[in-house]
N, C-alpha and C positions, 0 to 999 in steps of 0.2 A: 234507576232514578238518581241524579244530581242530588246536591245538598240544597242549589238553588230550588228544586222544582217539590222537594219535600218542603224546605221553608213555603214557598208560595203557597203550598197546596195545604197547610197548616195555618196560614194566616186565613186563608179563604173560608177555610170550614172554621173556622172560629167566628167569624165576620157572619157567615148566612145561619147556624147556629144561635148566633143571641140575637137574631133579628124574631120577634115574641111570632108564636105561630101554638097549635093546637100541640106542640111537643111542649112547649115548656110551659103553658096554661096547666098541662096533665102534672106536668111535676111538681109545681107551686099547689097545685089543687091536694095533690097526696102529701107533697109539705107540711100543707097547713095544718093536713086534717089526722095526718099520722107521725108527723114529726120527720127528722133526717132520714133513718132508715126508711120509709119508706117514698122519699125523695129519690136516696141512692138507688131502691131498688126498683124503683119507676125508670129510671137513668140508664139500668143496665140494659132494660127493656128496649127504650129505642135506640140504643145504638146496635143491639142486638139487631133490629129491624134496618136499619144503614148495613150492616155486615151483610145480611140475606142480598140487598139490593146490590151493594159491591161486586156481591161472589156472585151475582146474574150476569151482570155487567163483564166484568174482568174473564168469565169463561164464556163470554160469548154466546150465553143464554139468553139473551134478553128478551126474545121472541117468547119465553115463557109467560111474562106481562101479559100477552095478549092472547096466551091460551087461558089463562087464571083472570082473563079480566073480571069474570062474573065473582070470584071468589074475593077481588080485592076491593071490589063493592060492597061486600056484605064486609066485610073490616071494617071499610071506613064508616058505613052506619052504626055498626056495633062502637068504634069509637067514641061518633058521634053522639049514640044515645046515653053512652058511659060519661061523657064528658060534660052533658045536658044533665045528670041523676047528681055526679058529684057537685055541679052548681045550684039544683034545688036542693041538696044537702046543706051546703053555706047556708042558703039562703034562712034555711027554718034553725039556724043555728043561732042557740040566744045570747053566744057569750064564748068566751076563749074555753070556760072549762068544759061546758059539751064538747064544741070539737074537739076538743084534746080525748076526749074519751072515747073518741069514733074508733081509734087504732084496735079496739079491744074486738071493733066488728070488723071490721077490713083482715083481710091475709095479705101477706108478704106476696102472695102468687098475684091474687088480684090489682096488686100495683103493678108486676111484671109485663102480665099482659094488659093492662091501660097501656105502656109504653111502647110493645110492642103492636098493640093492634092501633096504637095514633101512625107510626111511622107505615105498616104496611096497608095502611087504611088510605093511605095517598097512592093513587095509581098513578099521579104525575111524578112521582119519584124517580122512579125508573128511568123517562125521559131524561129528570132533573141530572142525574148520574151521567149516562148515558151521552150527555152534549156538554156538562162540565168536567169531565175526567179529562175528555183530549183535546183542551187546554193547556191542562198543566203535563201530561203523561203522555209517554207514548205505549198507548194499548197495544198493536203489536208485536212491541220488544218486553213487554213485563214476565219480570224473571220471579221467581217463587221468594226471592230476597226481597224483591218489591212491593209482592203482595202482603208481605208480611210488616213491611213498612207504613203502608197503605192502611190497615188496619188500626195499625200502634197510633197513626195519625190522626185518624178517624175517632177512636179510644177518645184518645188523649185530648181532641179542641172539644166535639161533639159534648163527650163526656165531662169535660172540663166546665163547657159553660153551661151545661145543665144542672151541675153539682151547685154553680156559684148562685142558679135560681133557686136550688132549693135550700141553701146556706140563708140567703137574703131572705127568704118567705119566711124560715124558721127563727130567723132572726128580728125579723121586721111585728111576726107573733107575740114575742117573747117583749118586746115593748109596749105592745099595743096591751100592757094590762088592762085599765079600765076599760068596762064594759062597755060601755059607749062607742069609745076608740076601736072597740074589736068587733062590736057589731057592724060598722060601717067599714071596717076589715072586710068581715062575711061577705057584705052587700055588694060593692066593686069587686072582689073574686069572684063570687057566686055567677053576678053578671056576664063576670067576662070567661067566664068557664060556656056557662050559657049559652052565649055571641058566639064563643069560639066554636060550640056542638053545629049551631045550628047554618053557620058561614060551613063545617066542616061539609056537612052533610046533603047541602044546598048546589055546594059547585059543582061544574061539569066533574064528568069523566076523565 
């Protein structure tokens, strides 16, 4: 890999990353309702889930997608249904200090896998991979320095501007003192948590 073709390939996954999708609804959703830490460790979840699809990709596995298709359905509903439960969460939430008290019922693991079963709960991923790497890459000649590259870059946008959702949610919280103001917080998140389960769950294969 060029310097050129890691820049590009670093601006690009920064670019389809903050474009808002059922990954970063799940991290503003655990933002809100558990604070950073459990933002970060929603964050570490789906890029964990990019890694899996990578290392399909990159060894030439890819034909695994379509022995696991049954398996990467039941993800994305499980997702989906998760992503549907933390928006009527919001929803019955009356005020900033309930949600802030939610963290006490949530685990650190429970956010993990929200993040990890949003990204391998997409069966179009794979494809998505699969027809955007060699653009920027030549998948034939990738050498183990590359792959390791590969990932660091993947880390670092993926992860970067997932962090910045959950920076802004915990911060955008932390304003919206009055009641009022954070109720109608609840209301628009809970919604689009919602929207987001039920678009996730709805689309093809």
């Amino acid at each position: 890999m060029t310097f050129v073709n890691t820049l590009a390939l670093f601006g690009a996954m920064i670019v389809l990353a903050a474009i808002p999708g059922p990954g970063t609804f799940a991290v503003m959703a655990r933002s809100a309702s558990g604070g950073m830490l459990h933002g970060l460790v929603t964050t570490i979840g789906i890029v964990f889930g990019d890694y899996v699809f990578i290392a399909l990709c990159l060894s030439g596995l890819a034909y695994i997608a379509d022995v696991m298709g049954n398996a990467f359905v039941i993800l994305k509903y499980v997702g989906a249904a998760y992503l549907i439960w933390l928006g009527l969460s919001l929803l019955r939430a009356r005020g900033t200090a309930e949600v802030n008290a939610t963290p006490k019922q949530s685990s650190l693991a429970s956010s993990w896998l929200l993040g990890l079963t949003t990204t391998l709960g997409n069966p179009k991923a794979i494809l998505f991979y699969l027809s955007f790497f060699p653009a920027f890459l030549p998948i034939t000649e990738i050498t183990v320095m590359d792959t390791i590259i590969i990932f660091v870059v993947v880390t670092l946008a993926v992860g970067g501007v997932m962090l910045t959702y959950a920076w802004a949610t915990v911060r955008a919280q932390a304003i919206l003192k009055n009641r009022a103001e954070s109720r109608l917080f609840n209301y628009i998140g809970g919604a689009t948590l919602i929207g987001s389960g039920i678009w996730m769950a709805a689309r093809g294969n």
